[in-house]
C-alpha positions in Angstrom: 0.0 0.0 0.0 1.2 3.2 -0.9 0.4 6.5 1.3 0.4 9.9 0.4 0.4 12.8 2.7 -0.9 16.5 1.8 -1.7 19.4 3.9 -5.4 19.3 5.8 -7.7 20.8 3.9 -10.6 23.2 5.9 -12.2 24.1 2.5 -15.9 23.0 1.6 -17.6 20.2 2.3 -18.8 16.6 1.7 -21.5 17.2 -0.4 -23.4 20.7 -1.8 -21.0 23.8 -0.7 -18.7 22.7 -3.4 -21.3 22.6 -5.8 -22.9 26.4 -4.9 -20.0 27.4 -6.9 -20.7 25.2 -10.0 -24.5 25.1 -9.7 -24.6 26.4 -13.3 -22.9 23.0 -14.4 -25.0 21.3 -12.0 -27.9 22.3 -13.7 -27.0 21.9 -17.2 -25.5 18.7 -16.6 -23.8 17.2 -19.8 -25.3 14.3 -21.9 -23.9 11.4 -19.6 -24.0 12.8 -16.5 -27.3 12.8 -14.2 -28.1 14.8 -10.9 -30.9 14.0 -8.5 -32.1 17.3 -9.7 -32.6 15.3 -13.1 -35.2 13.3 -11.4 -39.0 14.2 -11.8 -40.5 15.4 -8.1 -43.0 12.7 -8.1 -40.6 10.2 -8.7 -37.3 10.9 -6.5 -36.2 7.2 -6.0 -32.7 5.8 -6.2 -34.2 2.8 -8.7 -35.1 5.6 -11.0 -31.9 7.1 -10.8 -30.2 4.4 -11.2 -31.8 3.5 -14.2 -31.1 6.1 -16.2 -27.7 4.6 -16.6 -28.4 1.1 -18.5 -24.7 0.5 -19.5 -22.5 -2.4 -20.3 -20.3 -3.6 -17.1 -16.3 -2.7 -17.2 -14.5 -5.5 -18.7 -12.9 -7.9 -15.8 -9.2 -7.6 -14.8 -7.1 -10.3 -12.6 -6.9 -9.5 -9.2 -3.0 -9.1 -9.4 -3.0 -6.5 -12.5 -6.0 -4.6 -10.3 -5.0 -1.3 -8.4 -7.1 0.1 -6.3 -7.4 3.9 -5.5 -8.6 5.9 -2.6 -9.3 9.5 -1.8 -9.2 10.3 2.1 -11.0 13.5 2.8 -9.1 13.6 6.3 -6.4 11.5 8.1 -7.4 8.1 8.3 -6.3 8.0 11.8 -8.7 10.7 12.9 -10.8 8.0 14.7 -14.1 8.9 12.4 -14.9 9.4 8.9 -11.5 8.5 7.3 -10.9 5.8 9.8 -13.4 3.9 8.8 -13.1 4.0 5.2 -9.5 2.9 5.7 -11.3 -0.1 7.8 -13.1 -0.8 4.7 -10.0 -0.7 2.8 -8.6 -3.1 4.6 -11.2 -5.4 4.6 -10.7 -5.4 1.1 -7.2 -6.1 1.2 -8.9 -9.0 3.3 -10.4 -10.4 0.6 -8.2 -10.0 -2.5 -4.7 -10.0 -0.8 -3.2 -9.9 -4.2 -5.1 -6.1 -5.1 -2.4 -3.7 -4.9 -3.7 0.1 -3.4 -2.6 3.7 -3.6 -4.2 6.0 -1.4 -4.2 10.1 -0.6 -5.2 11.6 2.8 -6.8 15.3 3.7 -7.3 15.5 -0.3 -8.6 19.1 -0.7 -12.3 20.0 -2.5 -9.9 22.3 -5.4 -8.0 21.5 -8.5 -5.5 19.4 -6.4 -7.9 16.9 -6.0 -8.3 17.0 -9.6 -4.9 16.4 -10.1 -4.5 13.7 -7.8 -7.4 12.0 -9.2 -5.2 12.2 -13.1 -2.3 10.9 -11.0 -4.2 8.0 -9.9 -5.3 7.6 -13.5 -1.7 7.5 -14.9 -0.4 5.4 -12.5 -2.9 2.5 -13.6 -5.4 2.5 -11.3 -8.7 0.2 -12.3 -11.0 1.6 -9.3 -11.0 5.4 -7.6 -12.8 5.6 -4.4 -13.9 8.8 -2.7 -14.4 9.4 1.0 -16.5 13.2 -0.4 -18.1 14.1 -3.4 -16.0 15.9 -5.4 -17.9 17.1 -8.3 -16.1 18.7 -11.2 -12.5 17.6 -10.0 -13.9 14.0 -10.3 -16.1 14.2 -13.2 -13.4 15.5 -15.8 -11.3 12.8 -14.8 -13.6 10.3 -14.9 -15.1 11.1 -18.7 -11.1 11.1 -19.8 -10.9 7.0 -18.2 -14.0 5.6 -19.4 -12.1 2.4 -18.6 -11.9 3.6 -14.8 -15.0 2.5 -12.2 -15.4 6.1 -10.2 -17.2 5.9 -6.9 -17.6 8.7 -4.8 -19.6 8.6 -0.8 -22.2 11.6 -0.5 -22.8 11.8 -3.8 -25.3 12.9 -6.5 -23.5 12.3 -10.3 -24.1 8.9 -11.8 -22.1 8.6 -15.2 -21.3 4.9 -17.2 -18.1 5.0 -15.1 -19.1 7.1 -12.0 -21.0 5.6 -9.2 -22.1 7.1 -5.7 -23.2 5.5 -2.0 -24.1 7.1 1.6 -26.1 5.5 4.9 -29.0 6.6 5.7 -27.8 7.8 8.9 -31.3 9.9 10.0 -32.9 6.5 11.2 -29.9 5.8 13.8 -30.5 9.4 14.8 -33.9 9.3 15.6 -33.2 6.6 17.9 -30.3 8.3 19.6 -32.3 11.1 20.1 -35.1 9.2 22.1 -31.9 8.3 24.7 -30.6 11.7 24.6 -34.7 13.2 25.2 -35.0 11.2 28.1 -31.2 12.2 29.2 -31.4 15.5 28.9 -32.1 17.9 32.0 -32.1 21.4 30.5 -34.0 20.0 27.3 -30.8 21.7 25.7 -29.0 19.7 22.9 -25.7 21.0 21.2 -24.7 20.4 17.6 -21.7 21.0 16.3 -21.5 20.9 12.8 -19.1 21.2 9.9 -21.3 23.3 7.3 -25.5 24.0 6.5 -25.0 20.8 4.4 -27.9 18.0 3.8 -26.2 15.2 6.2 -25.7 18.2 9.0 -29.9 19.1 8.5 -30.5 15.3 8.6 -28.4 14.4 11.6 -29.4 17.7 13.9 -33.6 17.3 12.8 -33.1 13.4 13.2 -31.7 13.8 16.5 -34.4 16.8 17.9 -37.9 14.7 16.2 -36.4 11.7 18.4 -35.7 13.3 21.3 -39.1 15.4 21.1 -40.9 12.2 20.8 -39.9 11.6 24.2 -39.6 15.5 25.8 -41.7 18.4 23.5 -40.2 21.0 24.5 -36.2 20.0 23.9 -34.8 22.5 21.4 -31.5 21.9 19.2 -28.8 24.5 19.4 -26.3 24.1 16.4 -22.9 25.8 15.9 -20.8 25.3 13.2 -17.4 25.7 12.4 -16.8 25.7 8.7 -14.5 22.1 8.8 -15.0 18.7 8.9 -11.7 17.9 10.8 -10.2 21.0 13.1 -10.4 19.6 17.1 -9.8 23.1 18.4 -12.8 24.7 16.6 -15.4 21.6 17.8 -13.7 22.3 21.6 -14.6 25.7 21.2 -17.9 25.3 19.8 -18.4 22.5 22.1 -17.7 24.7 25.3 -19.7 27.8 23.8 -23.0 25.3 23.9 -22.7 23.5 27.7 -22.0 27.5 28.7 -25.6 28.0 26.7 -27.1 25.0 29.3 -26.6 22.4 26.5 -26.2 19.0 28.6 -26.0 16.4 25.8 -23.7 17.4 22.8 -24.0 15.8 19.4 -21.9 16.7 15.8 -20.8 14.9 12.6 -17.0 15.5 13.3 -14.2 13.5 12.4 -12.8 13.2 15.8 -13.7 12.9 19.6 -12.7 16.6 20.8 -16.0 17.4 22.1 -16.9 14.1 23.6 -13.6 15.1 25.4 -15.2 18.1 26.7 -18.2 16.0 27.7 -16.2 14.0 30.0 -15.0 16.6 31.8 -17.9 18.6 32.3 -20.6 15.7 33.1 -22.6 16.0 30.1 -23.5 13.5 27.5 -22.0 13.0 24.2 -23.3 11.5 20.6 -20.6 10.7 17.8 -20.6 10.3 15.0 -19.0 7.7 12.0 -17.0 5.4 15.1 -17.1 4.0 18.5 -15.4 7.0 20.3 -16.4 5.7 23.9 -12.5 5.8 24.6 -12.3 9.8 24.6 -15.1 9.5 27.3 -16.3 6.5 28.6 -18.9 8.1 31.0 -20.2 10.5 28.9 -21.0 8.3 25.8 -24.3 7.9 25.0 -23.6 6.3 21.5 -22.8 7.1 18.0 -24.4 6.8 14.7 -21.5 4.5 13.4 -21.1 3.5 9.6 -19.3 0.0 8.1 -18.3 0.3 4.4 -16.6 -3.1 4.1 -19.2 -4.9 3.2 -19.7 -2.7 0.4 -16.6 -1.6 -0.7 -15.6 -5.4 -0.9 -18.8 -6.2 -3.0 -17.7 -3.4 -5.2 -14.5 -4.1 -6.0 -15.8 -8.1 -6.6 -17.3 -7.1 -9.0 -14.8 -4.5 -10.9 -12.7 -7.6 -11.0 -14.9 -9.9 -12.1 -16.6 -7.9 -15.2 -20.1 -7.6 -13.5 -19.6 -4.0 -12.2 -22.0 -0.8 -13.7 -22.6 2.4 -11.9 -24.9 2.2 -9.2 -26.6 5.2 -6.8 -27.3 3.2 -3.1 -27.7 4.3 0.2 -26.6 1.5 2.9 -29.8 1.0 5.2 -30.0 0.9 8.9 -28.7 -2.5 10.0 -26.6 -2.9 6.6 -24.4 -0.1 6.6 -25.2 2.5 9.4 -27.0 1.5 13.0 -26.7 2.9 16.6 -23.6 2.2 18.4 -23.7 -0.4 21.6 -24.8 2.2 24.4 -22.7 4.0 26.6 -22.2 2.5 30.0 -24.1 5.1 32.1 -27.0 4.8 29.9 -30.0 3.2 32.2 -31.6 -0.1 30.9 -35.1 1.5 30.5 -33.7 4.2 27.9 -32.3 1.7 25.8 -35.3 -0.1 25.9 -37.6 3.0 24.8 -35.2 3.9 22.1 -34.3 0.1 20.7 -38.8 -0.4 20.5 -38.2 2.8 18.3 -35.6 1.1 16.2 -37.6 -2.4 15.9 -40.4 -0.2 14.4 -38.1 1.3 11.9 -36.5 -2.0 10.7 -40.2 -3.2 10.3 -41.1 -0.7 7.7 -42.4 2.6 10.4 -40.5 6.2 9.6 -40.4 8.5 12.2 -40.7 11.2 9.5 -44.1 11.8 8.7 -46.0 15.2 8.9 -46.8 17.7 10.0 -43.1 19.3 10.0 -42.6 22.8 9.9 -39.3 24.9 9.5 -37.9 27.3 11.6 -40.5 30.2 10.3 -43.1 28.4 11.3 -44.0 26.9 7.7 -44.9 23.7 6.9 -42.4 21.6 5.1 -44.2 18.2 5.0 -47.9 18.0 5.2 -49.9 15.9 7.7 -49.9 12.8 6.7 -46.9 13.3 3.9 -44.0 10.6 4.8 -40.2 11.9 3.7 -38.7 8.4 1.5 -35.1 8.7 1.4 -34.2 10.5 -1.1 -36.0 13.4 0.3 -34.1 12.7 3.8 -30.7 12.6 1.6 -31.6 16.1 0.1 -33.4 17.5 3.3 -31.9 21.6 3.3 -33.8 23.1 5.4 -33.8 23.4 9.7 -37.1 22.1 11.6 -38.8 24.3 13.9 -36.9 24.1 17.2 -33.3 24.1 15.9 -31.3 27.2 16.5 -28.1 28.6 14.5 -28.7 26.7 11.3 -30.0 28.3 8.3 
């Protein structure tokens, strides 16, 4: 395995703040190329989406000619989002021992990540991996190596090369948020969050309709600093919200700073991505954890094996994304409210039905009206009760 170090990178996001700037290519998207804005509003399904691209598979390759290429948004040792793509990696390295890899960590949203994506390219690579959407950058590479499978996490761009996956993390909030309603004494939760992107209005409204289901009047009180990975800014934030009576602190970081802060000030803490339990064992209340490896290894199987088309596919609670094991100081009877929640859900109930208003008081989703996931995946706007996120 070969490793690659740049600079970290505090510049856009995951998915959508990169592509304000581009919207205008978004929009006019190139025969070829599909957005989820392509897709008719009464039929937003991934099926549909994935359909559009009816294309012959990649040809096969042997397993030793294969190389394997990964772009880290963030070290892969900063116990969260990186981490556990590298786990996936590895599992992959698991099962086809003979695959060679080259990977890139903290692999900035500009043109550098366009020209490490043409590096990859040139040095042979058969499959890219992307821990972030990176839009353009990946794009134009990707239509000059038609022979090149593209995948990218948090995605929206299908192309006959270019694939995209995320979890559908808001189902694992909702039942966190039931523990952290009936935890709560202020009725104060803290968010800290990277950017106003969709998986930041996702996890913070996933989080406050659980913990309302439990405790009306709890209210969500978000701050974000502007980066995925920067342990001094989440401490700050983190402090700022448990001075603002905020006992249970929540965020979609890549790394335990904040859970930190729980510890020491005998508040809660919700993670996010990994088991952080080790930065504060008596503060953990759980984490919305994610596993790639099952995925990553099915979609490498079948790059090798000839089988493998562009695909858009969210991993589903239980298959991809679920609640952590809870915390130690979480009481028996709040694990049971919250895991009769998460029966439900695995049975075919959502959570997110309306009414649900925003945070002027209008209504989003009418009575009745249940979000499917590709609205939850796209969901841009705060619900009524969250604070600081607009």
């Amino acid at each position: 395995m070969t490793r690659i170090r740049l600079p970290a990178s505090r510049v856009a996001t995951r998915r959508g703040l990169l592509h304000m700037a581009t919207a205008a290519s978004v929009a006019t998207a190139l025969p070829g190329r599909a957005t989820a804005r392509d897709l008719p509003p009464d039929d937003p399904t991934l099926a549909r989406l994935t359909a559009q691209w009816s294309t012959p598979p990649l040809p096969p390759i042997r397993e030793e000619d294969a190389l394997l290429a990964i772009a880290h948004i963030s070290p892969v040792t900063d116990g969260g989002w990186s981490s556990l793509h590298n786990r996936a990696v590895q599992a992959v390295h698991a099962a086809f021992p003979r695959l060679r890899t080259v990977w890139v960590e903290n692999v900035p949203f500009s043109a550098d990540a366009e020209r490490i994506l043409r590096q990859f390219v040139a040095e042979g690579a058969n499959m890219v991996l992307a821990g972030a959407d990176y839009g353009d950058f990946l794009t134009e590479v990707a239509e000059r190596a038609p022979e090149v499978a593209f995948l990218q996490c948090d995605s929206n761009r299908l192309a006959h090369n270019v694939g995209w996956y995320y979890i559908a993390h808001w189902y694992a909030s909702y039942v966190i948020g039931i523990a952290a309603g009936r935890l709560t004494r202020t009725g104060r939760l803290g968010f800290i969050a990277s950017f106003p992107l969709p998986s930041v209005y996702g996890s913070a409204n996933a989080l406050l309709l659980g913990a309302r289901s439990v405790r009306p009047d709890t209210t969500m009180h978000v701050v974000s600093i502007n980066a995925w990975f920067d342990p001094q800014g989440a401490l700050g934030a983190a402090a700022a919200l448990a001075d603002n009576g905020c006992d249970v602190l929540a965020g979609i970081m890549d790394e335990p700073s904040y859970l930190r802060l729980a510890q020491q000030r005998g508040l809660w803490g919700i993670m996010s991505s990994t088991d952080q339990r080790a930065s504060g064992p008596d503060a953990y209340l759980s984490s919305v954890v994610y596993d790639f490896r099952n995925y990553y290894v099915d979609q490498v199987r079948a790059r090798l094996d000839g089988s493998w088309t562009p695909t858009a596919r969210l991993l589903p609670l239980g298959a991809g994304v679920d609640r952590d094991a809870w915390g130690a100081r979480v009481p028996e009877a709040v694990r049971r409210q919250a895991d009769a929640a998460r029966d439900r859900i695995m049975a075919g109930w959502s959570p997110f039905v309306g009414p649900l208003r925003d945070t002027h008081d209008r209504i989003r989703v009418a009575s009745g009206e249940r979000m499917d996931d590709f609205s939850l995946y796209h969901w841009n706007w705060p619900l009524n009760g969250v604070h600081g996120l607009d």
